[in-house]
C-alpha positions as CSV (number, residue, x, y, z in Angstrom):
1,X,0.8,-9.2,33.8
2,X,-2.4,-7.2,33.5
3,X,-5.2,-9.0,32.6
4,X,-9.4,-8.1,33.1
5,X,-11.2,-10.4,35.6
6,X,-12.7,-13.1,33.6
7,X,-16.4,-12.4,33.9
8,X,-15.4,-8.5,32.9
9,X,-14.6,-10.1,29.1
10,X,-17.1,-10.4,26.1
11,X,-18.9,-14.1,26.2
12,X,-21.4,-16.8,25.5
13,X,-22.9,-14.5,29.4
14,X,-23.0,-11.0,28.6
15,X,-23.1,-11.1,24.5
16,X,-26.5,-11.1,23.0
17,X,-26.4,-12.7,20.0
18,X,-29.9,-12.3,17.7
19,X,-30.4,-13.3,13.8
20,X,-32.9,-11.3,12.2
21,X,-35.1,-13.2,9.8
22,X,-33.1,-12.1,6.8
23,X,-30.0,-13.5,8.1
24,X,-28.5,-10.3,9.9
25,X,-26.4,-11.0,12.9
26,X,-26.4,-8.8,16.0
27,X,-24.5,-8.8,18.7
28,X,-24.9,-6.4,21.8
29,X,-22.4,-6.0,25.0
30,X,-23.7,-4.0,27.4
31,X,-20.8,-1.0,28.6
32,X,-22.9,1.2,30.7
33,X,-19.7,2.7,32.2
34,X,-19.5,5.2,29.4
35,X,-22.8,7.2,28.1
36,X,-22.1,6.5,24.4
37,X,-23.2,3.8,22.0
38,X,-20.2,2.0,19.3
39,X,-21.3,0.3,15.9
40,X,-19.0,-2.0,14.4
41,X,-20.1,-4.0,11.3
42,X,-19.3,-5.2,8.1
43,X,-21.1,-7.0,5.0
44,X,-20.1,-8.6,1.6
45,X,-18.8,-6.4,-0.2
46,X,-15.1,-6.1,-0.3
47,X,-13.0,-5.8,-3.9
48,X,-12.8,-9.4,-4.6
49,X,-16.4,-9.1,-5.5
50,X,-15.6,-6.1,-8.1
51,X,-14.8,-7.3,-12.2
52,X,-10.8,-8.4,-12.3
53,X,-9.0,-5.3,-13.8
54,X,-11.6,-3.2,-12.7
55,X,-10.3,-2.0,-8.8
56,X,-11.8,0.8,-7.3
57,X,-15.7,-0.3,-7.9
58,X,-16.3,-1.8,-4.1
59,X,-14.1,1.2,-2.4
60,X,-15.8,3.8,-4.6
61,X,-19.4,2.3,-3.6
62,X,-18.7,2.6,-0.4
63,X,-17.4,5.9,-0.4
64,X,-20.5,7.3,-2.2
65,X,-23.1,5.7,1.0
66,X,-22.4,8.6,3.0
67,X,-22.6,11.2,0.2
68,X,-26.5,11.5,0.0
69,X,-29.5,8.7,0.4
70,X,-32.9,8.9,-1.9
71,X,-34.6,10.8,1.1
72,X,-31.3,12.9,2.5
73,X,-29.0,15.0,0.5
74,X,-25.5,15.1,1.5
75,X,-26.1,18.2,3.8
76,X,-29.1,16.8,5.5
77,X,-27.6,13.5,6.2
78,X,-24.3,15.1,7.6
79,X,-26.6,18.2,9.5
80,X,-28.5,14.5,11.7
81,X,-25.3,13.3,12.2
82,X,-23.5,16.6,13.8
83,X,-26.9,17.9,15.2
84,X,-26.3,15.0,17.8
85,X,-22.5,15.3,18.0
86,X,-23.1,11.2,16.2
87,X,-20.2,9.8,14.0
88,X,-20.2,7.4,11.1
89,X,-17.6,5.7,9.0
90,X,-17.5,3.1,6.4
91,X,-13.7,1.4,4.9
92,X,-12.9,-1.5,1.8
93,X,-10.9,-4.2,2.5
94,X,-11.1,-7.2,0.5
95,X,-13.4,-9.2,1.7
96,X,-16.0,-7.0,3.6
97,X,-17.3,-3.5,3.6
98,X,-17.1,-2.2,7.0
99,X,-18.8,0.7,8.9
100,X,-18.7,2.2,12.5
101,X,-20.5,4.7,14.7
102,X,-20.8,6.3,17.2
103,X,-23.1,8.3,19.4
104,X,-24.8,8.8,22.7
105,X,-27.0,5.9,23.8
106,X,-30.3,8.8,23.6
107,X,-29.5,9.0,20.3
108,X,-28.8,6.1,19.0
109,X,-31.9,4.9,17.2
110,X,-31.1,7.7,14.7
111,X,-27.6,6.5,14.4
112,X,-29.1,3.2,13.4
113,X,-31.9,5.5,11.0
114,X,-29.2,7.0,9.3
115,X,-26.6,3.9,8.7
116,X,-29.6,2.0,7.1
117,X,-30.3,5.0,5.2
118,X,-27.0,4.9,3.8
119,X,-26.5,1.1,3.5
120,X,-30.4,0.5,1.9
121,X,-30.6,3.9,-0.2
122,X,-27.5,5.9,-1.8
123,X,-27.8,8.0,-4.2
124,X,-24.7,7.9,-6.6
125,X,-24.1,11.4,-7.9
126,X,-22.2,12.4,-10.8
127,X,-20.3,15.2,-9.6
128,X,-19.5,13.5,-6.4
129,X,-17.9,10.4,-8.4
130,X,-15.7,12.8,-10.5
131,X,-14.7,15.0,-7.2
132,X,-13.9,11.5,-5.6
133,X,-12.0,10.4,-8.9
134,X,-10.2,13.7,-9.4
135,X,-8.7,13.3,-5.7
136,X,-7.9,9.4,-6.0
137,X,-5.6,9.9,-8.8
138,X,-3.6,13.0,-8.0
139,X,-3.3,10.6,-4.6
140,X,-1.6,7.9,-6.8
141,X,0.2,10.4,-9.1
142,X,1.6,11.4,-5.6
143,X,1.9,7.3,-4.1
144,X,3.7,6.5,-7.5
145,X,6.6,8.8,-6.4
146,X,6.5,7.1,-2.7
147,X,9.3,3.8,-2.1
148,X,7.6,2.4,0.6
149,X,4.1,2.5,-1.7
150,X,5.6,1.3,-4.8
151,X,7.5,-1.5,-3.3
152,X,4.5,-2.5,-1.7
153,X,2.6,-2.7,-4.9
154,X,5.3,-4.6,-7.1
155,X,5.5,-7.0,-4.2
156,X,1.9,-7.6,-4.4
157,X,1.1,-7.5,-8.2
158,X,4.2,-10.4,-8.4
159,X,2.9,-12.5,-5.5
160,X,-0.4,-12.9,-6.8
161,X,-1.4,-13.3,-10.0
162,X,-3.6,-11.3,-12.4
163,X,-6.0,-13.8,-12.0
164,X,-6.1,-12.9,-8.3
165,X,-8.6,-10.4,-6.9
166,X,-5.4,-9.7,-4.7
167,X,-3.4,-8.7,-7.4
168,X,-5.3,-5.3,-7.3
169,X,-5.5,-2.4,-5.0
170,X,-8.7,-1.8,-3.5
171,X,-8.3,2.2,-4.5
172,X,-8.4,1.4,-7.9
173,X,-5.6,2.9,-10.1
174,X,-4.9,5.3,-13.0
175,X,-5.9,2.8,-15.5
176,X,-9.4,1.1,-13.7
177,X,-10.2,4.9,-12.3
178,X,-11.2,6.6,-15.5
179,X,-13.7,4.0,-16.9
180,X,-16.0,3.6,-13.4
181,X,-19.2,5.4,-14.0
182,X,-22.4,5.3,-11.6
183,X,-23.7,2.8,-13.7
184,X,-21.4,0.8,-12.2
185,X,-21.7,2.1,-8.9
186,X,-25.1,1.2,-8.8
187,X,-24.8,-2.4,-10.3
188,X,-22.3,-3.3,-7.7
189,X,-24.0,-1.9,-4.9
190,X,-27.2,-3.8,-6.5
191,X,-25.6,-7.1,-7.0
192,X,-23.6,-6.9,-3.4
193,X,-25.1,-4.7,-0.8
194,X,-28.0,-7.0,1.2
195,X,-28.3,-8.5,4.9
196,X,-26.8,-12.1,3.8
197,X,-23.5,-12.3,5.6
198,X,-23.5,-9.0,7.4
199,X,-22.7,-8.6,11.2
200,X,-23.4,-5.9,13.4
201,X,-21.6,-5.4,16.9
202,X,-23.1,-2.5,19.3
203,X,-21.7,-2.0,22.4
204,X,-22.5,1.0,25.1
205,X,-24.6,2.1,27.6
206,X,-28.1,0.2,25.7
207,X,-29.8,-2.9,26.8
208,X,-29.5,-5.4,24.3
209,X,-33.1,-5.4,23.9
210,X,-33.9,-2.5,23.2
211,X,-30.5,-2.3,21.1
212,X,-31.3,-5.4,18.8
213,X,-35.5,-3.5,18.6
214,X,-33.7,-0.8,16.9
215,X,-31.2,-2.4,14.8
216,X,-34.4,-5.2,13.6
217,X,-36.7,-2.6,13.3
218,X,-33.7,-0.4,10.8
219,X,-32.9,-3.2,9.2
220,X,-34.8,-6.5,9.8
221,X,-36.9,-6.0,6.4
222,X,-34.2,-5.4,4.5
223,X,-33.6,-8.0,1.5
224,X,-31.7,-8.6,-1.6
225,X,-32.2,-11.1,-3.7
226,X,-29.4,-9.9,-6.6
227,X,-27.4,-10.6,-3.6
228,X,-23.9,-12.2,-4.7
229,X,-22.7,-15.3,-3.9
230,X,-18.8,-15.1,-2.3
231,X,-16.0,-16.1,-5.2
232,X,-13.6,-18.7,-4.4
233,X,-10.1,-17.4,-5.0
234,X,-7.4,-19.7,-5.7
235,X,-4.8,-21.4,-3.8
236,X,-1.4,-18.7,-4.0
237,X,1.6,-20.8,-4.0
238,X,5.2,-19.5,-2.6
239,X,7.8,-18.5,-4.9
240,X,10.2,-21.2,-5.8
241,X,13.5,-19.2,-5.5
242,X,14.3,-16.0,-4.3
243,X,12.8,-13.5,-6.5
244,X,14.0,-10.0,-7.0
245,X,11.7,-7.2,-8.5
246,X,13.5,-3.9,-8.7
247,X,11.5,-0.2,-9.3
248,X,14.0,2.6,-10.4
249,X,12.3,5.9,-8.2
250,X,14.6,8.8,-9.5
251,X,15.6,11.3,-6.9
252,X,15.1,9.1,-3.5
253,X,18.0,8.9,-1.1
254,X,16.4,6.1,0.5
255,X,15.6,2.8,-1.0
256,X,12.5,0.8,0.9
257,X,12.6,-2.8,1.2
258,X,9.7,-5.3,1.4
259,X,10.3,-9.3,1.6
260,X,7.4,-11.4,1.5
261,X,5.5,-14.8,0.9
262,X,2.0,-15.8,1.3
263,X,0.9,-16.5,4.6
264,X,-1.5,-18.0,6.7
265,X,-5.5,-17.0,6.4
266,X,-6.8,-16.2,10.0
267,X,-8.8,-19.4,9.7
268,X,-5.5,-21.3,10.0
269,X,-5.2,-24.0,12.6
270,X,-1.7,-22.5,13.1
271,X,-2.6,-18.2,12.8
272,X,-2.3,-17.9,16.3
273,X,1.1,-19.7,16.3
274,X,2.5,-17.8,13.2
275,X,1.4,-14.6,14.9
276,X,3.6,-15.5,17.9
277,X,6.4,-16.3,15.7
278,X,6.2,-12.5,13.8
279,X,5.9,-11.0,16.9
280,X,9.3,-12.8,17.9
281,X,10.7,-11.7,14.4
282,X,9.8,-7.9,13.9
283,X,7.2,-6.7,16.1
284,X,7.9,-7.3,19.7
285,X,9.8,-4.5,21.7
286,X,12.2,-2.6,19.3
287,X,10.8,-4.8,16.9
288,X,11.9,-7.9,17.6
289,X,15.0,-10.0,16.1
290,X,14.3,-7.9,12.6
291,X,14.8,-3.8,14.5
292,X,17.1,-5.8,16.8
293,X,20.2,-6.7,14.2
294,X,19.3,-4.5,11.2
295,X,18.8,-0.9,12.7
296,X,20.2,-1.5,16.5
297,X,23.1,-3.3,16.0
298,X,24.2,-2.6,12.3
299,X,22.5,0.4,12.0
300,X,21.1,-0.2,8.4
301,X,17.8,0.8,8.5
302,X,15.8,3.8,9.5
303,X,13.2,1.0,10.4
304,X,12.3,-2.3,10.0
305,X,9.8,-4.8,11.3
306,X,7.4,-7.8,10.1
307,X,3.7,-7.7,9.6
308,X,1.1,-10.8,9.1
309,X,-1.6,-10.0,7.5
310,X,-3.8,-12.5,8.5
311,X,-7.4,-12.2,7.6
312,X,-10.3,-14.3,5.3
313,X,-7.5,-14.9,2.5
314,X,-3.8,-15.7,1.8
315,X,-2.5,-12.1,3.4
316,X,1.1,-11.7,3.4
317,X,4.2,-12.4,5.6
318,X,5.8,-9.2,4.8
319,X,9.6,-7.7,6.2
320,X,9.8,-4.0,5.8
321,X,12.5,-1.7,6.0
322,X,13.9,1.6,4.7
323,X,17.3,1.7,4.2
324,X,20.2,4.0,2.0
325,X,20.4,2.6,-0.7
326,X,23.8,1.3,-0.8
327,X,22.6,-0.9,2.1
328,X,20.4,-2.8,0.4
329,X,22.2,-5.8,-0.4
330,X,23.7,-6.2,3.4
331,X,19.9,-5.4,5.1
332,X,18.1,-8.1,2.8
333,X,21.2,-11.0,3.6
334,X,20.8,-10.0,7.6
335,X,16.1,-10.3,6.8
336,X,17.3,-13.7,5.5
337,X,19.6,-14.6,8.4
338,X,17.4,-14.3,10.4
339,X,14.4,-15.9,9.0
340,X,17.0,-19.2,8.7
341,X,16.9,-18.9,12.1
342,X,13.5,-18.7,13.0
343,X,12.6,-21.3,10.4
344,X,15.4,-24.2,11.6
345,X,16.1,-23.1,15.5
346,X,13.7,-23.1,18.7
347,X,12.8,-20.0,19.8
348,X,14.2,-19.8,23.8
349,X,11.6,-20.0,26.2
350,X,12.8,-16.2,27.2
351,X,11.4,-15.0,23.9
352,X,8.3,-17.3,23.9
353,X,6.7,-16.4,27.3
354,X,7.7,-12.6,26.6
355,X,5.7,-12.7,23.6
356,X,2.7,-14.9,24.9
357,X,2.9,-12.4,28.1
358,X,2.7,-9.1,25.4
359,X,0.1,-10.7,23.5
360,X,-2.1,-11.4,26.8
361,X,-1.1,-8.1,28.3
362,X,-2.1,-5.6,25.4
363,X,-5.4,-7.5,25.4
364,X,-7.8,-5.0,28.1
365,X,-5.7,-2.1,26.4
366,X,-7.9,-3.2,22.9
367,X,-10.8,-3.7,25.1
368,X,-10.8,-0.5,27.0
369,X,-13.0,1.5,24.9
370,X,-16.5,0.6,23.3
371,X,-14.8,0.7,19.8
372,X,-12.3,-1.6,20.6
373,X,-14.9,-3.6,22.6
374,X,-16.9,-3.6,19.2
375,X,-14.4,-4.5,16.3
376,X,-13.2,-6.9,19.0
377,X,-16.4,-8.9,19.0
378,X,-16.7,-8.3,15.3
379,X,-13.9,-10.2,14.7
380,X,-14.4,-13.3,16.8
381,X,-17.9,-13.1,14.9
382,X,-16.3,-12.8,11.4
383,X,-13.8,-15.5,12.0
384,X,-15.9,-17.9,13.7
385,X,-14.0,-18.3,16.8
386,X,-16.6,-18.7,19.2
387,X,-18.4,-16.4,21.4
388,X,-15.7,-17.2,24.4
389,X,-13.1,-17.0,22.4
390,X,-11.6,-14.0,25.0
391,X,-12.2,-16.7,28.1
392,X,-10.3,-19.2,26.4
393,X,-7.6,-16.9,24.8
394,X,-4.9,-16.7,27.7
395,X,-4.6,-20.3,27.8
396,X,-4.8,-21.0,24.3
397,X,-1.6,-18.2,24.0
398,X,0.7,-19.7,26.6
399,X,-0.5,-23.8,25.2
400,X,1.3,-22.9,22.0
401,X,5.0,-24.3,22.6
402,X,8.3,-23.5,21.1
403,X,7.8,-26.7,18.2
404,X,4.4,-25.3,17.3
405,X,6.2,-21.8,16.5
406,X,8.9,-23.5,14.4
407,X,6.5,-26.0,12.6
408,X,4.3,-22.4,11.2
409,X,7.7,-20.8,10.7
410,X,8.8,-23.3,8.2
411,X,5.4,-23.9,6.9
412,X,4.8,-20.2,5.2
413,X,9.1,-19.3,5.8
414,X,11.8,-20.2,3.8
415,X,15.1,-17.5,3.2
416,X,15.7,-19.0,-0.2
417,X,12.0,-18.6,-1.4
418,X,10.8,-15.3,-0.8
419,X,9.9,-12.1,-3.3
420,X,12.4,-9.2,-2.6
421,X,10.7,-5.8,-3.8
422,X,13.3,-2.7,-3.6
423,X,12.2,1.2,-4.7
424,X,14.1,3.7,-4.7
């Protein structure tokens, strides 16, 4: 088993942590094997703070911080960035905006320039909201012929309710698209965009000093009083029976499958355990028991795994698989064979310590580059898991025992209480 020497790993030694005065959190791991600098952040500002029924504000705000500040047009902004060979991103998930970077550590005090720029001081453009609308919904006109896509979205609009902010996509759809105007653009990005709750993570050939001078001196007088408080979302409850939602796709020769509950958030006492158990059910080598019986064995699917979502929510415990469509009915029974199994049997000590040794192993693989370095450290910060989190992770993998995997299995688990969503 490969694992980094332990004072090689990201802790309470070699991360700097500093809070700005406005509440800003910056960490900085020194990397100067490589000449480039990685940004990894996020802030608060992720659908669930968008209106209900109105999906698409958050992702739409985010896309327009790159398209042109108050002080740099869309060419000028994009000129600073490839003039120096720099890089920036920015995503929507639920919770959190996030944005990344990346250039060499010379030039990375305008990387920093520019990302405030673009965080502090979009300019939201007409033409570039109908360009960006225009694309997102030929995009759906396109998703809403795709199994896998609309299987996916049935199985989510049934699992939560419309009361949910889960219960809509993050892309917005053709109903919420055509109503978003600037106005709105610019309320949200008022109302959400401001240094309370946002984390920055740079990592690269800087001294953390000097690093945290330049991010304070981008962003340290940065304030937002509009700034919104997060929303509490409520409690999702598993289905009580086994629910079947069908979506007739005409045309498809393959039907796609997804089976799923809510799961654990990843501030569960019991994540790391549940984790261990999907890996064991449709991730591990040919993905696990799930690729193991369905597509090995029985040759039913063209593929099939398990995912757990995980994150500051309820995420899903998901099955997936793709299957003719005459297999259907076989491929969901052999899903909920084996998740009887998982739920009511101990794992074998075989399958737990080849999990707990693939979980330990991949680790220096995502630590091997800055940007995994970065959302790494990101994520221990986001889910409060402690600075040494990475010290203490091999031992808290290999402490988690056989009971511990059946206790989250039955916990979020149950064959005769899931949602089945089939298109095709």
């Amino acid at each position: 088993m490969t694992t980094l020497p332990r004072q090689a790993l990201p802790g309470t030694e070699n991360i700097k942590l500093t809070k700005l005065d406005n509440g800003i959190q910056v960490l900085v791991y020194e990397n100067p094997a490589v000449e480039s600098v990685v940004i990894f952040g996020s802030l608060r500002a992720g659908s669930i703070y968008e209106p209900l029924k109105r999906s698409g504000i958050a992702s739409l705000t985010a896309d327009a911080l790159l398209r042109g500040t108050t002080s740099r047009d869309f060419e000028t902004l994009h000129s600073e960035l490839e003039d120096i060979g720099a890089e920036l991103d920015t995503s929507t998930g639920k919770h959190r905006v996030t944005f990344s970077g990346r250039s060499l550590a010379e030039d990375f005090s305008t990387l920093m320039d520019v990302l405030a720029d673009a965080l502090r001081n979009p300019v939201f453009d007409s033409q570039e909201l109908e360009e960006e609308r225009v694309k997102r919904l030929t995009e759906l006109n396109f998703a809403h012929q795709d199994t896998r896509y609309m299987a996916a979205r049935s199985l989510r609009q049934t699992m939560y309710p419309d009361t949910h902010a889960f219960h809509y996509s993050t892309y917005g759809s053709p109903e919420t698209l055509p109503g978003i105007t600037n106005d709105d653009l610019r309320d949200f990005h008022r109302k959400q965009y401001g240094p309370d709750g946002m984390i920055l993570v740079i990592v690269g050939a800087v001294s953390a000093d000097i690093a945290t001078a330049i991010a304070g001196d981008a962003l340290a007088d940065w304030e937002n009083p509009h700034q919104a408080s997060t929303p509490i979302l409520p409690d999702i409850v598993a289905p009580s029976e086994l629910i079947t939602i069908e979506t007739a796709i005409t045309g498809k020769t393959q039907a796609d499958i997804i089976i799923g509950t809510p799961g654990p958030s990843r501030y569960a006492e019991d994540y790391l355990a549940a984790q261990l158990a999907n890996s064991i059910l449709g991730e591990f080598g040919m993905m696990g028991r799930i690729g193991n019986v369905i597509r090995e064995q029985l040759g039913l699917a063209y593929y099939a795994y398990s995912r757990l979502d995980g994150g500051e929510g309820q995420g899903a415990w998901t099955i997936t698989a793709g299957v003719a469509p005459q297999n259907v009915e076989l491929a969901v029974e052999k899903v909920r064979d084996e998740i009887q199994k998982l739920t009511t049997e101990l794992v074998s000590l075989e399958d737990l310590d080849d999990n707990q040794s693939y979980f330990t192993g991949r680790l220096p693989l995502r630590l091997e580059s800055n940007f995994g370095l970065a959302a790494t450290i990101h994520a221990i910060m986001q889910y409060d898991l402690g600075l040494d989190y990475l010290l203490a992770y091999h031992n808290r993998v290999f402490s988690i025992s056989r009971e511990e995997l059946l206790a989250a299995t039955s916990h979020y688990l149950h064959p005769d209480r899931l949602i089945v969503s089939v298109a095709g």
